[in-house]
matplotlib code that plots the C-alpha trace (Angstrom):
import matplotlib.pyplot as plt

x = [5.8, 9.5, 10.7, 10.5, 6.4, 6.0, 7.8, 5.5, 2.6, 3.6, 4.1, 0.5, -0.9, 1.4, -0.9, -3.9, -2.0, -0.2, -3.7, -5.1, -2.3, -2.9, -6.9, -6.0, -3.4, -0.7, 1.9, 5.5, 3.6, 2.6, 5.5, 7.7, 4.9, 5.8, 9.2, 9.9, 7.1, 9.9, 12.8, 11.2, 10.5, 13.7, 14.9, 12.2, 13.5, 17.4, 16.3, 14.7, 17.6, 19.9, 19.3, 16.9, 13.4, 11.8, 8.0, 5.1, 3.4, 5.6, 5.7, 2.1, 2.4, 5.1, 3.5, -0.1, 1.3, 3.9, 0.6, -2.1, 0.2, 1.0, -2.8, -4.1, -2.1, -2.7, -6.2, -6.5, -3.7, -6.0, -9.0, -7.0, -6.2, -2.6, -2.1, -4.8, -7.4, -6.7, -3.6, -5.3, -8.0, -5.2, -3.5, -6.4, -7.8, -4.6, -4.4, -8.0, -7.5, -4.7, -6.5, -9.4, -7.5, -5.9, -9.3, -10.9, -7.6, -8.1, -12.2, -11.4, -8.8, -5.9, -4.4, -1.9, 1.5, 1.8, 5.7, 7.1, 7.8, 10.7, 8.1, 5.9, 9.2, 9.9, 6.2, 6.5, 9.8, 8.1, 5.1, 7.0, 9.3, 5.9, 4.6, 7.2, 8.3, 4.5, 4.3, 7.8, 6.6, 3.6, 5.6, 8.7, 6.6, 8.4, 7.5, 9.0, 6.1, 8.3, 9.7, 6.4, 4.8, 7.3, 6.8, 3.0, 3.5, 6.0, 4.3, 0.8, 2.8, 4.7, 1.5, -0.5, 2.5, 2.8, -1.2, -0.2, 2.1, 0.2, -2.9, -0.8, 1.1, -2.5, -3.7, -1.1, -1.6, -5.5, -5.3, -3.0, -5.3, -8.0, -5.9, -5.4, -9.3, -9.9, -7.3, -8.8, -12.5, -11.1, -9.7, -12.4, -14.8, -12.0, -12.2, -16.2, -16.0, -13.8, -16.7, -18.9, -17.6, -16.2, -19.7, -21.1, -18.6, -19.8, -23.6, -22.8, -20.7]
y = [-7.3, -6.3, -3.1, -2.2, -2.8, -1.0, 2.0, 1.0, 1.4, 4.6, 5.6, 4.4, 6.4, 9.8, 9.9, 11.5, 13.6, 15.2, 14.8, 17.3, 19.1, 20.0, 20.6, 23.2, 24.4, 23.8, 23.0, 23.5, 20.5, 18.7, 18.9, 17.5, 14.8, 13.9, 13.6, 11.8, 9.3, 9.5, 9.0, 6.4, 4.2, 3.7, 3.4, 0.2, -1.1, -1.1, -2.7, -5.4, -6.6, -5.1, -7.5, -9.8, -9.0, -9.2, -10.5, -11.1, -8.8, -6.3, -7.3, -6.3, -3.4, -1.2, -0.8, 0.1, 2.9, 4.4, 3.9, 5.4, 8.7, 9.1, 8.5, 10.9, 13.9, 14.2, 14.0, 17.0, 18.5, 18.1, 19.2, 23.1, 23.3, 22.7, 19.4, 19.3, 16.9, 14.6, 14.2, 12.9, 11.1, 9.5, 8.0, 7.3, 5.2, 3.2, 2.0, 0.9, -0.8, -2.8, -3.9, -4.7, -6.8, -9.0, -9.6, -10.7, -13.1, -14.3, -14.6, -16.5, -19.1, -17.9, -15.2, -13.0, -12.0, -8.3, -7.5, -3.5, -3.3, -0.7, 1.7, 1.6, 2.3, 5.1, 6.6, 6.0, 8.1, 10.6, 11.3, 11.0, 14.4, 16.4, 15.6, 17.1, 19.6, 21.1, 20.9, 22.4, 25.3, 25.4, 25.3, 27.6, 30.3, 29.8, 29.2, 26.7, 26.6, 25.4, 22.5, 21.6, 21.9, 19.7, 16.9, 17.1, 16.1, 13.6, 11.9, 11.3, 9.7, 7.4, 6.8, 6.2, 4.0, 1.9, 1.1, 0.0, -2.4, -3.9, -4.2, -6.4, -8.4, -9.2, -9.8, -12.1, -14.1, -14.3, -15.2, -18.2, -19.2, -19.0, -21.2, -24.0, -24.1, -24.7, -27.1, -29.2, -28.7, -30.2, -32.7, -33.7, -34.0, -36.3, -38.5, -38.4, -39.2, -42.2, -43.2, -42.8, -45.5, -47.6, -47.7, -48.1, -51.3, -53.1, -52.6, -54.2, -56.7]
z = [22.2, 20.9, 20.6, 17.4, 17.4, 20.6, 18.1, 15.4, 17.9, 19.0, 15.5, 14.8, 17.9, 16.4, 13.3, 14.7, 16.7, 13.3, 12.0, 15.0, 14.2, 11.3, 11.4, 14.0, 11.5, 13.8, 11.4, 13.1, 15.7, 12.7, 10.8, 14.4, 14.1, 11.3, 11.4, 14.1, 12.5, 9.8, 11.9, 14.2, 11.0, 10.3, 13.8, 14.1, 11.2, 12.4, 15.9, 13.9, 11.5, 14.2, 16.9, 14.9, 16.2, 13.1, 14.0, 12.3, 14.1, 12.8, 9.2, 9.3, 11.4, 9.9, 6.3, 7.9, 10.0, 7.2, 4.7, 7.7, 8.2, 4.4, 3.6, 6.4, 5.8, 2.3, 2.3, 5.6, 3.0, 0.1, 1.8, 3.1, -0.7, -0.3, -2.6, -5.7, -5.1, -7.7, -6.3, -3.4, -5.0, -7.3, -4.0, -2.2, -4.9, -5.9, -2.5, -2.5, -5.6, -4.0, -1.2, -2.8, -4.9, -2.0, -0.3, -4.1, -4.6, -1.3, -1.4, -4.7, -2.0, -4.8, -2.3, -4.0, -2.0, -2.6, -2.9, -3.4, -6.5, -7.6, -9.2, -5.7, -3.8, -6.0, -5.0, -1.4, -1.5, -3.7, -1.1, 1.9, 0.3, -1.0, 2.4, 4.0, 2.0, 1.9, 5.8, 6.4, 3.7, 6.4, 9.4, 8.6, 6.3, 3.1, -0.4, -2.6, -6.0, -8.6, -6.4, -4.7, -8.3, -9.7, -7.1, -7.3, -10.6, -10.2, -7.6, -9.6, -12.3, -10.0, -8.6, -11.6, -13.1, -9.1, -9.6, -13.2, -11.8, -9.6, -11.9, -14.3, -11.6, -10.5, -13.8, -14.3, -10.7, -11.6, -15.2, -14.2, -11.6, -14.3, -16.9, -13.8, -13.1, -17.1, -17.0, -13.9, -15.5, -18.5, -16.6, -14.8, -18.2, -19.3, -16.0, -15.9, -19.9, -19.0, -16.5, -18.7, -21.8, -18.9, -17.8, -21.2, -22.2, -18.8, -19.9, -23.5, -21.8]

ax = plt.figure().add_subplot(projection="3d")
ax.plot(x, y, z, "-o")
ax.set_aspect("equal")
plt.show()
């Protein structure tokens, strides 16, 4: 157990405190949440490649909290009418799609690495600002429309475009798995074939 999982952890065990937070709108709570969820990602991160304790552990760790606090306040944010709900269904959905994706590739023993790609790095930036900015408008009483506006649509096309991505890296991965089990079928009616007129020259013979 290093360091930077035991900040992971604690930045897993934050999200349904921002979560309560926010249900009980709460916001200036929610919005400290939130940041130091923010702040202690980064710190884990620079412990790690600081004074290498890079794990396994952590490798899996990290992504699940940053995606579990991004994923949760949107939807509570979605659901008090503060981010439209197609927003929200938009991310929700993208992610499922994604994971979905890893168990099939895996189910089908052809498991698929899933790398961030620029796009998806671009959207994970764009969220982390919308959910901030929204729950610092929240917390400190002021209103920023065009700005929030503009980021609500910037981050469904990033997400829309991320979820492209990945469809047709997948697409790619599975349709080359595809192409390798025609070619070993084809290969094996070959070898069997062979059998076969071997088979058939020993009877005549």
């Amino acid at each position: 157990m290093t360091l930077p999982n035991m900040i992971t952890i604690m930045r897993l065990l934050l999200v349904p405190a921002v979560v309560l937070a926010m249900l009980q709108s709460l916001w200036g709570w929610a919005f400290a949440g939130f940041l130091v969820a923010g702040i202690s990602d980064g710190v884990d991160g620079f412990i790690a490649r600081r004074w290498n304790q890079s794990s396994r552990l952590g490798a899996y760790l990290d992504p699940v909290a940053d995606k579990l606090l991004l994923v949760s306040v949107f939807v509570v944010m979605g659901f008090a009418g503060e981010l439209p709900l197609w927003l929200v269904v938009t991310m929700v959905s993208r992610d499922g799609l994604i994971v979905c994706a890893v168990l099939l590739s895996s189910v089908m023993s052809h498991p698929v690495e899933v790398k961030p790609l620029l796009v998806s790095k671009a959207n994970t930036a764009a969220q982390i600002v919308l959910a901030a900015l929204v729950l610092g408008e929240l917390a400190f009483s002021v209103q920023l429309g065009p700005l929030r506006t503009a980021l609500i649509l910037l981050t469904g096309v990033l997400t829309v475009a991320s979820a492209a991505a990945y469809l047709v890296a997948w697409l790619r991965h599975m349709s080359g798995y595809g192409e390798g089990s025609r070619t070993s079928n084809s290969q094996t009616s070959d070898i069997k074939s062979g059998i076969g007129k071997s088979s058939g020259s020993s009877t005549d013979a």
